[in-house]
C-alpha positions as CSV (number, residue, x, y, z in Angstrom):
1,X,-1.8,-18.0,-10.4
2,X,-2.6,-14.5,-11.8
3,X,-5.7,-14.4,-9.0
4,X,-3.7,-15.4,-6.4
5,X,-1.0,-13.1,-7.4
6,X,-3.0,-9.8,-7.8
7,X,-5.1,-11.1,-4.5
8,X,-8.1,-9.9,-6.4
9,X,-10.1,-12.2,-3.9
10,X,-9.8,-9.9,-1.0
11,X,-10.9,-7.3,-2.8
12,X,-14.2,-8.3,-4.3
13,X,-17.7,-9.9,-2.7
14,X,-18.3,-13.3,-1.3
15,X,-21.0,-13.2,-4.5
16,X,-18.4,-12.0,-6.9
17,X,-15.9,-14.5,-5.9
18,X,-18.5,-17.6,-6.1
19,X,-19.3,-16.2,-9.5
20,X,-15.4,-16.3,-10.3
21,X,-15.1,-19.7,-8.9
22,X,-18.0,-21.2,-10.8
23,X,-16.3,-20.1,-14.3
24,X,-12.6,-21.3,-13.6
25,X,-14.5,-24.8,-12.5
26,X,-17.0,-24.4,-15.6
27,X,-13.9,-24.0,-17.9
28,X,-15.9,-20.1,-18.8
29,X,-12.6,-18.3,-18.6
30,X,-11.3,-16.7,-21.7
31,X,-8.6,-18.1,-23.5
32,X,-4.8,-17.6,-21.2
33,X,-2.9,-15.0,-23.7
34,X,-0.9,-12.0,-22.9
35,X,-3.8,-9.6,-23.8
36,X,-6.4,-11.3,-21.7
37,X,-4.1,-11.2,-18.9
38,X,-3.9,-7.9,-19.7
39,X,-7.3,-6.6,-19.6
40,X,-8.2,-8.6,-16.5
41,X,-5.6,-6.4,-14.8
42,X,-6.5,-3.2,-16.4
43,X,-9.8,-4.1,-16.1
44,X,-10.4,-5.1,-12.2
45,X,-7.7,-2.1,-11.5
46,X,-9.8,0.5,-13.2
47,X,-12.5,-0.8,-11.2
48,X,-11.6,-1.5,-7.8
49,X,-13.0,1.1,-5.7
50,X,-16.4,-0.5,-7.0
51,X,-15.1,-4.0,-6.1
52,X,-14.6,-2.8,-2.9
53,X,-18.1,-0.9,-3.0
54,X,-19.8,-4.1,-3.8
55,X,-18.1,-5.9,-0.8
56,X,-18.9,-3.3,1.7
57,X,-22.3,-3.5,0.5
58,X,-22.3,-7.0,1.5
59,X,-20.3,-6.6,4.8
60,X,-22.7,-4.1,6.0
61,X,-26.2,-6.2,5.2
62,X,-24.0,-9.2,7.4
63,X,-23.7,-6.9,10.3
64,X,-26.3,-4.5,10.2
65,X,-29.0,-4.8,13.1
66,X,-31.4,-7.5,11.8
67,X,-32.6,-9.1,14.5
68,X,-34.4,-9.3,17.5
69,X,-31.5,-9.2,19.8
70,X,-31.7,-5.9,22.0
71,X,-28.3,-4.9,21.5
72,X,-29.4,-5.0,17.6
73,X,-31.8,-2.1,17.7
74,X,-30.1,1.0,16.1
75,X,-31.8,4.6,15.8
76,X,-28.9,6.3,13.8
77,X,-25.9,4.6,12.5
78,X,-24.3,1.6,13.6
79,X,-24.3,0.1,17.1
80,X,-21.1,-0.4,18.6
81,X,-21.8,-4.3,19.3
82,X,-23.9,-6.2,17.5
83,X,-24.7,-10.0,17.8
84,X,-24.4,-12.1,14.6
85,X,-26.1,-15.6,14.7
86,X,-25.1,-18.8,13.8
87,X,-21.5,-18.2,13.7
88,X,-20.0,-20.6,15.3
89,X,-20.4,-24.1,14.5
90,X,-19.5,-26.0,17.5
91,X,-18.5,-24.7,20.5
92,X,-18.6,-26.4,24.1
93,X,-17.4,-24.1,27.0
94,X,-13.9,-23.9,27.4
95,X,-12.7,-26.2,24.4
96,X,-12.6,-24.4,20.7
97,X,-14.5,-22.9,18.7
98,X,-15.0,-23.6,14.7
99,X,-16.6,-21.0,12.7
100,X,-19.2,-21.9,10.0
101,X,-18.0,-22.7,6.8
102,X,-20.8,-21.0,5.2
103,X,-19.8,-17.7,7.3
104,X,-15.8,-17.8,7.0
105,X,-15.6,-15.6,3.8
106,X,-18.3,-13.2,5.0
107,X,-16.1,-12.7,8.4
108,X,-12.9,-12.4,6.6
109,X,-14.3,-9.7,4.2
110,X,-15.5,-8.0,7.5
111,X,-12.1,-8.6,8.4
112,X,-10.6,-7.4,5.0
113,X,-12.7,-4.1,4.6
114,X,-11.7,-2.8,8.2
115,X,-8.0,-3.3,7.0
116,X,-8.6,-1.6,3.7
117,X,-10.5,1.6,5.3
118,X,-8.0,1.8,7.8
119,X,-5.2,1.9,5.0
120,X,-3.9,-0.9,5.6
121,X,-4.0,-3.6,2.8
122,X,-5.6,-6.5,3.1
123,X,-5.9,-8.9,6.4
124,X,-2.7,-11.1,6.9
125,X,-2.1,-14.6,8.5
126,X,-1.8,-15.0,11.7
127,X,-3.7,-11.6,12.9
128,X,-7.3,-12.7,11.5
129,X,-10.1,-12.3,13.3
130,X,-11.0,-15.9,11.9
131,X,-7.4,-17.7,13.1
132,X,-7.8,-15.6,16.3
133,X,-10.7,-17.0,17.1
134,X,-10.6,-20.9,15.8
135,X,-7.0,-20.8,17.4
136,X,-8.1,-19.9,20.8
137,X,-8.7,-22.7,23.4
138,X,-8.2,-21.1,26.8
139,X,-12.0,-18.5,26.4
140,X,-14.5,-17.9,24.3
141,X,-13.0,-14.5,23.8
142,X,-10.7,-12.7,21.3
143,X,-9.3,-9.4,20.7
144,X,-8.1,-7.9,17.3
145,X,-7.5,-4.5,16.2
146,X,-10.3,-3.7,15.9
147,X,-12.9,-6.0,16.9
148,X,-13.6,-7.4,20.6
149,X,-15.1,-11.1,19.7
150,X,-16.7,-13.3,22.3
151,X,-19.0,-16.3,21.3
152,X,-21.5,-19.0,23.1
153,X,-22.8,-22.5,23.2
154,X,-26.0,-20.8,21.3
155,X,-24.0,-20.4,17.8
156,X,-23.7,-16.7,18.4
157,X,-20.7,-14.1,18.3
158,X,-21.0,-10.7,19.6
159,X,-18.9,-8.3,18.1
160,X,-17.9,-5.0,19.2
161,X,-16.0,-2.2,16.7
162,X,-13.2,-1.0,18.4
163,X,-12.7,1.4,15.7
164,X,-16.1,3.6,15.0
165,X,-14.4,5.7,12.8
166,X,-14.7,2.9,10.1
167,X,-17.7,1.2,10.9
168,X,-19.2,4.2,10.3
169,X,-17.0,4.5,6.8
170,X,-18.2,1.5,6.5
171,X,-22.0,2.7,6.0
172,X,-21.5,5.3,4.1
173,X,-19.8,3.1,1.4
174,X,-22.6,0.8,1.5
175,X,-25.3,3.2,2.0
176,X,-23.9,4.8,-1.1
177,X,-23.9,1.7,-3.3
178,X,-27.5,1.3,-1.8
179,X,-28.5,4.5,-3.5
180,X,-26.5,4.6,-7.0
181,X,-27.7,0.4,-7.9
């Protein structure tokens, strides 16, 4: 209740939140009193900018150039498209598409840290780059504010930033927590 109440999941890393996961399942949590409570809150507020860090950290190695796709080479900074394989899980031309289930929570942080750079707050229901896309029957295309989304039979979606302002915010942050861990 208290997680889902401070949203703390859309602030930290698909890593971070597995880990968190794995000890409510495991039972690892410490005991529910007032000051436990407590220090979670103080603790994940006075530490949120490097939650945030860690997760851009992680958004950026998803997206960064890593393959062999020519619209993946980059010289300096990020690219304004770039093709991210194995996305989509089934897709058959004109009919829906279903995202991965192993790569939902690495598109909605993608999703989340563009909302949090821009200012504004964390990604809501229905806007989503993942609803937009798993909602739309009539192409294989979807716009947000800002990405431009288009996917094929071959499991791939290419994104383009609409918004290179925070892309490249986005690098920096990550490029940052590359050099200070």
């Amino acid at each position: 209740f208290i997680l889902e109440k401070m949203q703390i999941r859309n602030f930290i890393s698909s890593a971070k939140r597995k880990d968190l996961d794995e000890k409510i399942e495991k039972n690892l949590m410490p005991e529910f009193t007032a000051m436990n409570v407590g220090l979670f809150v103080t603790d994940a507020g006075m530490n949120i900018s490097g939650l945030v860090g860690e997760m851009a950290l992680e958004v950026y190695n998803f997206i960064k150039p890593n393959t062999i796709h020519k619209t993946n080479k980059y010289s300096k900074g990020m690219p304004k498209k770039v093709i991210l394989p194995w996305i989509i899980e089934h897709y058959i031309g004109g009919g829906k598409a279903y995202i991965s289930y192993h790569k939902k929570d690495k598109l909605k942080d993608l999703d989340n840290i563009f909302h949090l750079l821009d200012g504004k707050g964390v990604v809501k229901y229905p806007g989503d780059l993942i609803t937009k896309i798993e909602a739309n029957d009539a192409s294989n295309e979807i716009e947000t504010e800002y990405f431009l989304a288009k996917w094929y039979n071959n499991k791939n979606l290419h994104l383009t930033f609409k918004r290179i302002d925070l892309l490249n915010k986005l690098g920096m942050m990550a490029t940052h927590n590359i050099i200070h861990s």
